[in-house]
N, C-alpha and C positions, 0 to 999 in steps of 0.2 A: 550885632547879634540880634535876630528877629526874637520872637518872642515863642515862635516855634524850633526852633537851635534849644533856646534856655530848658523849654519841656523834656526834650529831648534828654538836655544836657543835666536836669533835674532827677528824669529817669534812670538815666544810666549810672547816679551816685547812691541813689536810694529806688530802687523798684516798690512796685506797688501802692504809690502812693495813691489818696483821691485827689479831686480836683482842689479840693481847699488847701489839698496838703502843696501840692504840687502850687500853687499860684500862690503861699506864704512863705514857701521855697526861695521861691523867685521873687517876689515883689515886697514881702516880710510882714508886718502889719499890715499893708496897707493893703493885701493879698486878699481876693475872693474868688471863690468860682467860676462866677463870669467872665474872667482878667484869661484866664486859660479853656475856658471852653471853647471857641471857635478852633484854637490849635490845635486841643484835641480830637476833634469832630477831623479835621484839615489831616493830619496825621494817621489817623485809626482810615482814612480813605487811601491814604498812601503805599497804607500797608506799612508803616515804618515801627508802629504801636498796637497792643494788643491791650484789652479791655474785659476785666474781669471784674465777675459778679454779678448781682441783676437788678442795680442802681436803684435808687429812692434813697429817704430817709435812714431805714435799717442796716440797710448793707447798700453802702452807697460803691459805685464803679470806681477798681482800681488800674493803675495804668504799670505795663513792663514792653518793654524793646522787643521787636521780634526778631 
């Protein structure tokens, strides 16, 4: 299972999570933003995932299925 399956599959038990949430999901500790940012970038081009909110610090982007 690639690591873009997992988001997906991370997605679809819990919507909306952010990136840190979604890569401690999947990876647990040892999880960081980084570890799921390119799959989400790779995804949200697919059109497979939708991207809410207006990202930074405050209100960091969260992810749901389209």
């Amino acid at each position: 299972m690639t690591v873009d399956d997992r988001v997906l599959d991370a997605i679809s038990k819990q919507p909306y999570q952010t990136e840190l949430q979604l890569s401690q999901s999947i990876f647990g500790k040892e999880g960081y933003q980084q570890k799921v940012n390119p799959s989400c970038r790779r995804l949200l081009k697919k059109h497979l995932i939708k991207r809410i909110g207006k990202g930074g610090v405050g209100e960091p982007f969260t992810y749901d299925l389209l």
